[in-house]
C-alpha positions in Angstrom: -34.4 -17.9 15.9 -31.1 -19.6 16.8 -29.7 -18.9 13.6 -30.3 -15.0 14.4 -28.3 -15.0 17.8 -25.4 -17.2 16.4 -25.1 -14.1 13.4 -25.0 -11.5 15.8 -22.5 -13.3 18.3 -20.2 -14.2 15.1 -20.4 -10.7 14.0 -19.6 -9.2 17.8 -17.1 -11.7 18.2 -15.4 -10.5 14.6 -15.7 -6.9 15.8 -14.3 -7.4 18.9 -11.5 -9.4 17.2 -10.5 -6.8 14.9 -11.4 -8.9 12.0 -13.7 -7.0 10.0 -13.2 -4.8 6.3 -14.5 -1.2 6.6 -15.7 0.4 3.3 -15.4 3.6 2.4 -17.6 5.1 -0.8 -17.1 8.4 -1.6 -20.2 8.8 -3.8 -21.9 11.7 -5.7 -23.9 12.6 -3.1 -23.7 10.3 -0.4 -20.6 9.0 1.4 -21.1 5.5 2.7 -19.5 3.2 5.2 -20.6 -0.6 5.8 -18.2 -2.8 7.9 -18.1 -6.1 6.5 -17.7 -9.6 8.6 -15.7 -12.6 8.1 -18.9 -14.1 6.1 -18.5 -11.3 3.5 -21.8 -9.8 4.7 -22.2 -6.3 6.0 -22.8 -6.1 9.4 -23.0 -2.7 10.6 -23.6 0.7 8.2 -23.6 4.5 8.0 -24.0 7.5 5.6 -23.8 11.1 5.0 -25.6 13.1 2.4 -23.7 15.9 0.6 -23.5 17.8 -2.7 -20.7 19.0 -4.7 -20.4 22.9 -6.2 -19.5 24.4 -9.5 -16.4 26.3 -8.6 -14.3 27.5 -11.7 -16.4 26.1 -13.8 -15.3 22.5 -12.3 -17.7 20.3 -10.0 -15.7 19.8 -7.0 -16.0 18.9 -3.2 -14.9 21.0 -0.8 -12.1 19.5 1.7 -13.8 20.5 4.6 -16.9 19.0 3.5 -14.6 15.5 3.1 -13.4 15.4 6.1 -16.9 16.5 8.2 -19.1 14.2 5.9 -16.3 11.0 6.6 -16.5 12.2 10.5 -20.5 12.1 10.1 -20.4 8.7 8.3 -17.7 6.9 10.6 -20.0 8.1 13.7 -23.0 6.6 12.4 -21.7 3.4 11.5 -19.9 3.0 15.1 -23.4 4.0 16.3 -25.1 1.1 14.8 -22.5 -1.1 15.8 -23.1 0.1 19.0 -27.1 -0.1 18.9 -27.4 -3.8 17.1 -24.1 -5.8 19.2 -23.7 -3.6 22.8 -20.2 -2.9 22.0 -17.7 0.4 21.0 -15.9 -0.2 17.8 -12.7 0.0 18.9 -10.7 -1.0 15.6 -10.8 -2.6 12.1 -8.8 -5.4 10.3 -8.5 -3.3 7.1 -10.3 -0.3 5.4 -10.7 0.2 2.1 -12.0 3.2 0.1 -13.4 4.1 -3.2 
C-alpha cells in the first residue's frame, strides 16, 4: 500500500508544481482530456460526449458546441483532480491537442 500513497503524493506534488502535460483529443464523438505526470502516466481525466451534423452536405461541428464541450471536459478533469489529490488545478506545464 506504500507504493499507492508515494503515486498519489508524486502526482500532487507534479500538479501543484506545474509540471504536468494536458491532452487535448478532439474525437468523433467524444472530446477527451487526461493530464499526464512526470512518469508519463495519466493521472487525472475527463470527457464530453458530442455528435457532429450534416450541414451543406459536409459533417461539421458547430463552434459553439467546441468551445461548451472543451468547457465540459476541462471541468471534469479539474474535478477529478480535485476528488483523487484534495487540490484546485491551478495550472499546467504544457497542453497539447489533437
Amino acid at each position: 500500500m506504500p507504493q499507492v500513497n508515494d503515486e498519489i503524493s508524486q502526482a500532487r506534488d507534479a500538479i501543484l508544481a506545474g509540471e504536468t502535460a494536458l491532452g487535448i483529443e478532439l474525437g468523433s464523438t467524444r472530446i477527451k482530456a487526461a493530464l499526464i505526470g512526470p512518469t508519463r502516466v495519466p493521472i487525472a481525466t475527463g470527457s464530453h460526449a458530442w455528435s457532429n451534423r450534416l450541414v451543406d452536405r459536409r459533417w461539421t461541428y458547430d463552434l459553439g458546441s467546441v468551445v461548451e464541450g472543451l468547457q465540459d471536459c476541462y471541468a471534469q478533469l479539474a474535478d477529478d483532480v480535485t476528488e483523487r489529490y484534495g487540490i484546485p488545478l491551478a495550472t499546467v506545464g504544457a497542453i497539447g491537442c489533437s
